[in-house]
VOGU-3710 file (C-alpha; in Angstrom, 3 decimals, decimal comma):
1> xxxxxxxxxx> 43,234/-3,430/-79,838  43,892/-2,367/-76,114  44,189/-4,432/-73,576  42,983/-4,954/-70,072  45,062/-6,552/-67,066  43,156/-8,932/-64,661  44,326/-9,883/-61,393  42,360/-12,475/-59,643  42,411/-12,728/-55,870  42,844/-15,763/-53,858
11> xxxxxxxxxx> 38,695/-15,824/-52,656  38,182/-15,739/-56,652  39,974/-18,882/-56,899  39,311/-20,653/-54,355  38,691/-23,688/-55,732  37,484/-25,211/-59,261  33,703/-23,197/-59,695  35,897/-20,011/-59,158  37,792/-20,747/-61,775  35,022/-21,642/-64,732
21> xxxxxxxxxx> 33,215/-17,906/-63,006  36,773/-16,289/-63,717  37,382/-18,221/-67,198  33,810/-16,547/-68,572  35,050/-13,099/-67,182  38,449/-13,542/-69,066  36,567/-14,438/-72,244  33,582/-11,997/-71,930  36,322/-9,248/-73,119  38,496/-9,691/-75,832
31> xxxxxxxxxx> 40,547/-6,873/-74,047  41,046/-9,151/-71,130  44,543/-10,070/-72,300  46,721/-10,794/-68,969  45,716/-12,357/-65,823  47,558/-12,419/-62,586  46,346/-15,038/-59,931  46,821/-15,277/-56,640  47,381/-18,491/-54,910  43,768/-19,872/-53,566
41> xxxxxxxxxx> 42,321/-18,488/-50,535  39,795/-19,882/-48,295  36,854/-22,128/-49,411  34,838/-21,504/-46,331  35,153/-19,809/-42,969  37,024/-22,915/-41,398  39,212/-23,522/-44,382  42,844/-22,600/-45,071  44,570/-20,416/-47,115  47,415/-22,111/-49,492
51> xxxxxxxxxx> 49,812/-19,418/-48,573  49,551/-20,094/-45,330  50,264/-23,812/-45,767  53,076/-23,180/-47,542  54,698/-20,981/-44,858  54,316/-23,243/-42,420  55,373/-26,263/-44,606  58,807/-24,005/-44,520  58,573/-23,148/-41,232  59,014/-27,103/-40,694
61> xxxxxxxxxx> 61,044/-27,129/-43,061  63,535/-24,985/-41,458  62,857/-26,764/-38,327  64,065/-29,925/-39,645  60,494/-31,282/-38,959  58,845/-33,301/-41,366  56,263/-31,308/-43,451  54,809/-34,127/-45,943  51,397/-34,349/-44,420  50,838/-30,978/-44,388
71> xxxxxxxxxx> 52,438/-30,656/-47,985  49,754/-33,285/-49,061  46,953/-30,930/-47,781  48,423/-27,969/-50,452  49,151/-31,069/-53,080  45,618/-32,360/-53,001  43,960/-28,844/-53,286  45,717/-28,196/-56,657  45,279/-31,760/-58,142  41,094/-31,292/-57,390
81> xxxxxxxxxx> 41,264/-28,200/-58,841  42,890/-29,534/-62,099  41,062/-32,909/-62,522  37,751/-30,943/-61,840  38,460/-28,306/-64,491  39,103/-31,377/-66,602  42,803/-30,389/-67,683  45,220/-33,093/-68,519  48,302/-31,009/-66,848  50,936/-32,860/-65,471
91> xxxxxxxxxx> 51,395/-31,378/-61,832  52,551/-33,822/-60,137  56,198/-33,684/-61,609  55,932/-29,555/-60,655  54,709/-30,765/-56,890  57,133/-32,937/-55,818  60,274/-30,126/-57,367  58,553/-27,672/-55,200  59,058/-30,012/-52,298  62,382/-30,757/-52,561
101> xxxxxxxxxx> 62,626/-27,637/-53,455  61,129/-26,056/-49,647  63,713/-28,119/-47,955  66,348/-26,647/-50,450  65,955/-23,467/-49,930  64,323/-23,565/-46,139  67,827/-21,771/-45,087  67,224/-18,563/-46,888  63,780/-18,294/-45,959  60,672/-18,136/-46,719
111> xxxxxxxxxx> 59,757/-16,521/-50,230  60,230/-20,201/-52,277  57,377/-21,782/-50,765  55,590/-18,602/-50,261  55,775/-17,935/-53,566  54,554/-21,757/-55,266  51,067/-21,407/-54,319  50,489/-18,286/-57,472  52,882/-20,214/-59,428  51,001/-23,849/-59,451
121> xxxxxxxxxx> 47,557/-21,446/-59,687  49,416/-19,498/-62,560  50,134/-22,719/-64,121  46,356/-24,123/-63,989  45,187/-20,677/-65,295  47,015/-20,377/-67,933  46,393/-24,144/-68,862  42,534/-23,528/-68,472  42,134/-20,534/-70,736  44,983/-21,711/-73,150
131> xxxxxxxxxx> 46,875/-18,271/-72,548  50,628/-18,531/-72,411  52,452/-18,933/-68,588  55,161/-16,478/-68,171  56,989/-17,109/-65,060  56,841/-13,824/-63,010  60,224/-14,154/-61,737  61,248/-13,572/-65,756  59,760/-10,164/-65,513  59,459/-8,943/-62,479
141> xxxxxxxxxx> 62,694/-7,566/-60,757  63,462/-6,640/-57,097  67,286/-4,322/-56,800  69,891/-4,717/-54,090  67,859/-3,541/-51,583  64,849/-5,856/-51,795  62,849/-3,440/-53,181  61,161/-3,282/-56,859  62,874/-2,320/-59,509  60,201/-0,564/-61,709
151> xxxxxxxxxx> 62,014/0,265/-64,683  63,885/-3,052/-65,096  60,567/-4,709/-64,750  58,558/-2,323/-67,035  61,614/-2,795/-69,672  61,233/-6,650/-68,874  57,659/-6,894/-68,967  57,433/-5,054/-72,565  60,391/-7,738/-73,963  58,518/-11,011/-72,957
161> xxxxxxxxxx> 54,587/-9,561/-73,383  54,335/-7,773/-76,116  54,997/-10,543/-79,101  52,078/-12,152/-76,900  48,407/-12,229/-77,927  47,574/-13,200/-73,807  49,683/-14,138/-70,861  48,924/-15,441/-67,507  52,067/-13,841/-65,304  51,459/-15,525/-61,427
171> xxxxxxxxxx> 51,380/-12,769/-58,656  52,948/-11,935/-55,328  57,111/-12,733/-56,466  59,389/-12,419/-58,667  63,519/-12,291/-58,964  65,885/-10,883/-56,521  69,531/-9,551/-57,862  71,277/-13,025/-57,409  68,287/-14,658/-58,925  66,534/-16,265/-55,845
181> xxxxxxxxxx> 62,659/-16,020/-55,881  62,167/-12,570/-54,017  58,250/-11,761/-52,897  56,193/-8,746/-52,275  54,148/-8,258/-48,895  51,308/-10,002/-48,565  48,380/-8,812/-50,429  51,696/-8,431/-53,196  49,285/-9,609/-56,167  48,069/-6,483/-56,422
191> xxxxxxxxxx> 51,664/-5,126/-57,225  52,058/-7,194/-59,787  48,536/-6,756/-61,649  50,035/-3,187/-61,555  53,324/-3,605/-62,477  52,438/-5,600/-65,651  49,801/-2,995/-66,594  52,271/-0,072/-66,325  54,579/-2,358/-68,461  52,256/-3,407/-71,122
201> xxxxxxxxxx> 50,702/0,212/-70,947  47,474/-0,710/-70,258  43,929/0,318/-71,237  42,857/-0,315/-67,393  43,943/-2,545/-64,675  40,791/-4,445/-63,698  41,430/-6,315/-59,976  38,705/-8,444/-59,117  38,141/-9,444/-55,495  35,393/-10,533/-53,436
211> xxxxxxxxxx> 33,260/-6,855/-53,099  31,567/-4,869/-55,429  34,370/-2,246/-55,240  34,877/0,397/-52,250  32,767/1,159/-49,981  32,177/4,660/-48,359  32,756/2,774/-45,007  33,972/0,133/-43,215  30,637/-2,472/-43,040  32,462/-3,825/-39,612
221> xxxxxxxxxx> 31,168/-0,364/-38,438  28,142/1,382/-40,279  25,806/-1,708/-41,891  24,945/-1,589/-45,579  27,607/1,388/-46,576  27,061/2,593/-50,037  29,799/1,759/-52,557  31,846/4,387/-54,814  31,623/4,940/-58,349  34,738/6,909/-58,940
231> xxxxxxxxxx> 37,371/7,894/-56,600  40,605/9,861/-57,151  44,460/8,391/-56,388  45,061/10,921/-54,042  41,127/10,290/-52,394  42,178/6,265/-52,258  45,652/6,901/-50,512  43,818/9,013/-47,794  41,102/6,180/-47,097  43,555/3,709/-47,283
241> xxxxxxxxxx> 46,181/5,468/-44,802  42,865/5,696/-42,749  42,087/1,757/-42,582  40,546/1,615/-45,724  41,346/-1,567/-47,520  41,099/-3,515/-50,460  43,621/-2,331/-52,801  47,608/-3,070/-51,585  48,764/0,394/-51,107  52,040/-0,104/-53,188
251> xxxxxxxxxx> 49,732/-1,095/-56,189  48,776/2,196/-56,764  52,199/3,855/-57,339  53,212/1,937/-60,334  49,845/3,045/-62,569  49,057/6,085/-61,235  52,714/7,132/-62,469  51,288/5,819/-66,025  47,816/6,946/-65,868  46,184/3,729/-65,914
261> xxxxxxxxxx> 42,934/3,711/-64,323  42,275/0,581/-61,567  38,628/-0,880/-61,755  38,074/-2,735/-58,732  35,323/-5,545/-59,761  33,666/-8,908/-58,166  33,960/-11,891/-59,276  30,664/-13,363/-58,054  28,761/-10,312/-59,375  30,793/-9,620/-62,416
271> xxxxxxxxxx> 27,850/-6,665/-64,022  28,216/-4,780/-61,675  30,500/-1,798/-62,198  32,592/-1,414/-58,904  34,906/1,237/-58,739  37,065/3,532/-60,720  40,021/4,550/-59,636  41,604/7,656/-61,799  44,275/10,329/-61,461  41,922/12,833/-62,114
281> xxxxxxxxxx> 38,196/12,735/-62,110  36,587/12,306/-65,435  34,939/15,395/-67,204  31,545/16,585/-65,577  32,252/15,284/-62,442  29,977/16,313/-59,525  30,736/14,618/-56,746  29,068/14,628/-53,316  30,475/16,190/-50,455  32,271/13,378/-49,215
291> xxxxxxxxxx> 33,467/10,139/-51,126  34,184/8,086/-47,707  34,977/8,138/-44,193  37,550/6,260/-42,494  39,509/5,261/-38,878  42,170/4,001/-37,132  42,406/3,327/-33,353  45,989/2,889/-31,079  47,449/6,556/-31,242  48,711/8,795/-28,710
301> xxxxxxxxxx> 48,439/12,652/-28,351  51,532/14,371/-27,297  50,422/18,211/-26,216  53,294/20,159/-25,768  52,549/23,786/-24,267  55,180/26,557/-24,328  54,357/30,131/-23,844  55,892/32,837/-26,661  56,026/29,141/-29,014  55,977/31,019/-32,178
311> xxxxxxxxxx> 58,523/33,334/-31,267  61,152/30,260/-30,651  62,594/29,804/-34,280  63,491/26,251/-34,689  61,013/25,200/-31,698  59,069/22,331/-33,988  62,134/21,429/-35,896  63,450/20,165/-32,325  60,208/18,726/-31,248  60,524/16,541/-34,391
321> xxxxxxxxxx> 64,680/15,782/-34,347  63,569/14,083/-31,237  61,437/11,538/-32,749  63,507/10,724/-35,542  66,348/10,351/-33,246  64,418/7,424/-31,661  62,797/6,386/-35,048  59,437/7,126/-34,440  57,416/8,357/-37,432  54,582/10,326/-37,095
331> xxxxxxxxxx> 51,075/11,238/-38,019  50,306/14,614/-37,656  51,387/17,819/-35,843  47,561/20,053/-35,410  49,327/23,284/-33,458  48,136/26,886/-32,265  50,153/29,433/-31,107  51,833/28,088/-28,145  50,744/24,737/-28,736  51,931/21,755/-30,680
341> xxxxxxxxxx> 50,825/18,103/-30,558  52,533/15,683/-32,295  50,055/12,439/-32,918  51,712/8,791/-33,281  50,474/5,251/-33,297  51,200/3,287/-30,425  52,827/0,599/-32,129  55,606/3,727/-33,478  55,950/4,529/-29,473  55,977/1,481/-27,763
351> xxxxxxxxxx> 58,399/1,016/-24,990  59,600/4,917/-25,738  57,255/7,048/-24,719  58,947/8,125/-20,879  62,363/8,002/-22,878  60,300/10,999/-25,598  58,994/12,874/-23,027  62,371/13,063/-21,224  64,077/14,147/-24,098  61,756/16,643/-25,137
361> xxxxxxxxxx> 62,127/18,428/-21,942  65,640/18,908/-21,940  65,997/19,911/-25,874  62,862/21,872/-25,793  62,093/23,052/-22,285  58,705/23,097/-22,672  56,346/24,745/-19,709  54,080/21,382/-19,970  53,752/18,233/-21,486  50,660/16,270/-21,380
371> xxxxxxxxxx> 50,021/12,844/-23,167  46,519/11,675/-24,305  46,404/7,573/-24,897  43,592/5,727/-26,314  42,705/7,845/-28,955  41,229/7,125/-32,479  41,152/9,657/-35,350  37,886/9,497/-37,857  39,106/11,004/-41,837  36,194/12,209/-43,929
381> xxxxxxxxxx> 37,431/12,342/-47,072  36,428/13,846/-50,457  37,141/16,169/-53,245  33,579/17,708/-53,334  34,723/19,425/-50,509  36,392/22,145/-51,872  32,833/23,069/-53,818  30,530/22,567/-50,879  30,111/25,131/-47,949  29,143/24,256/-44,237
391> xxxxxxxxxx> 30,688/20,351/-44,545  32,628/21,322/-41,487  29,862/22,911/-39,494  27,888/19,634/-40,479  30,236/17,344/-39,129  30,649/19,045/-36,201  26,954/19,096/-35,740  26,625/15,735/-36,367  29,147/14,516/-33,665  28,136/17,018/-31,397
401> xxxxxxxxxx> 24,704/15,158/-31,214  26,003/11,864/-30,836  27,661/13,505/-27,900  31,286/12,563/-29,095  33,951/14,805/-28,161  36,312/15,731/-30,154  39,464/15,972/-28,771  41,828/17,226/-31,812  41,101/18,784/-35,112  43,665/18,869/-38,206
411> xxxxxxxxxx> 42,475/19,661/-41,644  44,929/18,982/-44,829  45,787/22,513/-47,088  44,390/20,066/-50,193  40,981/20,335/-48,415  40,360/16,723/-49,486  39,784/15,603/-45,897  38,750/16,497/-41,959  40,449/14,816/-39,631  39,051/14,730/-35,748
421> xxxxxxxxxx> 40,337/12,745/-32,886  38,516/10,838/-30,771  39,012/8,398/-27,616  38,952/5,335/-28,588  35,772/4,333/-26,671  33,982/6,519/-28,547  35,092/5,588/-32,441  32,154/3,472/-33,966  29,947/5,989/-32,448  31,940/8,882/-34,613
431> xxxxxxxxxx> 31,938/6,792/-37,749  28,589/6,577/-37,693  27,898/10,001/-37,196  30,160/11,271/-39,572  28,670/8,682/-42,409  25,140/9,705/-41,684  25,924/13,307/-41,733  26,514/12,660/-45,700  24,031/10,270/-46,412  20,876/10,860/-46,404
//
């Protein structure tokens, strides 16, 4: 029998009701073999998240500040959440070592007590749907760096899972090299769900939030959006670089490398089918034009003019020693012939820019140098565009009559997206445009 990988986010269990909704999910599919929680999110607007209770219980902590008022706020949450499931777990004995256990390691920082609000939630899982609780810092390994070790954790993950029929495995940590709890970023749940599929070589990783899957576009921005069916890894990483999330980047690495699709569901509507994620789109595929569109605001154009450019060998290699020399990444480089413009976020340049420009002139001499703030850049992405003539001309059309003006053009050699910048005054308006271009 194959099996299917679950992770649960923290809005899908909340609190008690969102765990009975999750329970019939699990046992609607014999398939649904491992589960990965997330510690509980937020009950309502107002509320708190447990994660963030439990930083600041070791921000105190550190502080030398008493933190057991606030501790009984996280305490509380999990002991409802048990006695109204109706389990006869003992937490109490696993509360108070967790808070001794905060002021322990308060020092070291902060993964501990980030980390204890999956485990308890692992722990109540795993007692609620009578699966067997592996510890995640048992199978999930970070190297000397800080960084995950995938092939210690895959070979880790097959040892301890496979004898089992199901496992609930908690998300967001596991072990450092000295054996101290070690977490991912937040959102890190998501790594694990795929870490644990790519070690039990899963059927499909099935991550189940609080949205129907993706949506084409950001509802902050164009209302209503329609949602995808299937969208490519490479498709995904381009919406996502572009603002677009719901899936922790990271997460993706560790199945696409084993070809283990992600099916991004909803707990509170559990029929319908959200979104498949796949390395390569399934056979018969006839996608649309465009699968999403996307945006980010805070960059900065640098336009650099020098006559005869293309003549200067070496001329963009020195353009771009100058930015790593100050260790400044960046985003794109659209040039012509005696033009190049290098594009970075503002929060890469900060506090550097006059330092750049200064430097640039004296490595590069340069006849001009002109910088362009407040910009925004708008990604429509999809791999129907290869197949479809004139989506170009129709985006340009299409912000040309919402009067935007584009201000810089760069289009990938995969042809899976068009990038334009924009000022930033003027980015809903392009969103919109380039959505409704599409989408008729």
């Amino acid at each position: 029998m194959g099996s299917k990988v679950c992770k649960f986010g923290g809005s899908s269990l909340a609190q008690a009701s969102q765990f009975v909704k999750v329970a019939e999910i699990v046992k609607a599919d014999a398939q649904r073999r491992y589960i990965v929680p997330s510690a509980p999110g937020k009950r309502s607007p107002d509320d708190q998240k447990i994660t963030d209770l439990l930083y600041l219980c070791h921000e105190h902590a550190r502080q030398g500040v008493a933190f057991d008022q606030l501790f009984e706020l996280i305490s509380q949450r999990y002991l409802d959440i048990a006695s109204e499931l109706g389990l006869t777990l003992d937490l109490q004995s696993e509360l108070d070592e967790i808070k001794q256990g905060i002021r322990d390691t308060a020092p070291s920082g902060p993964d501990y007590a980030a980390s204890r609000g999956e485990y308890l939630n692992g722990l109540i899982m795993a007692a609620y749907l009578g699966y067997t609780f592996v510890d995640a810092a048992d199978v999930v390994s970070f190297d000397t760096q800080g960084r995950l070790d995938m092939p210690d954790s895959r070979a880790l993950m097959q040892q301890r899972l496979a004898p089992l029929e199901q496992a609930v495995v908690p998300g967001f940590y596991g072990r450092a090299v000295d054996g101290t709890i070690k977490t991912f970023s937040r959102g890190g749940s998501d790594i694990t769900g795929a870490v644990v599929s790519a070690g039990i070589d899963a059927e499909v990783y099935e991550n189940w939030t609080d949205v129907s899957g993706l949506l084409m576009a950001d509802p902050r921005v164009i209302d209503k959006p329609r949602s995808i069916d299937t969208i490519t890894y490479q498709e995904l990483r381009e919406l996502a670089y572009m603002g677009a999330t719901v899936l922790h980047d990271e997460a993706i690495f560790p199945v696409r490398e084993a070809g283990i699709p992600v099916n991004i569901r909803n707990t509170n509507e559990p029929s319908h089918p959200g979104t498949r994620i796949v390395a390569k789109p399934p056979p018969g595929d006839r996608p649309g034009p465009i699968t999403g569109v996307a945006g980010r605001k805070d960059f900065t154009v640098i336009a650099i003019y020098k006559a005869m450019m293309n003549n200067q060998i070496g001329f963009g290699r020195r353009v771009l020693s100058v930015f790593e020399a100050n260790g400044i990444s960046y985003e794109h480089t659209p040039s012509g012939i005696d033009t190049m413009s290098i594009v970075v976020a503002d929060s890469a340049i900060e506090g550097k820019l006059d330092h750049v420009l200064h430097e640039i002139g004296l490595e590069c001499k340069p006849d001009s140098i002109e910088t362009y703030p407040d910009m925004a850049l708008v990604a429509t992405v999809g791999r129907g565009m290869t197949h479809t003539v004139g989506v170009a001309a129709k985006l340009f059309a299409a912000l040309a009559k919402a009067e935007v003006n584009i201000r810089m053009i760069d289009q990938g050699s995969s042809e899976l997206n068009i990038i334009v910048g924009v000022q930033a005054d003027e980015f809903e308006n392009a969103m919109r445009a380039a959505y409704q271009a599409f989408i008729t």
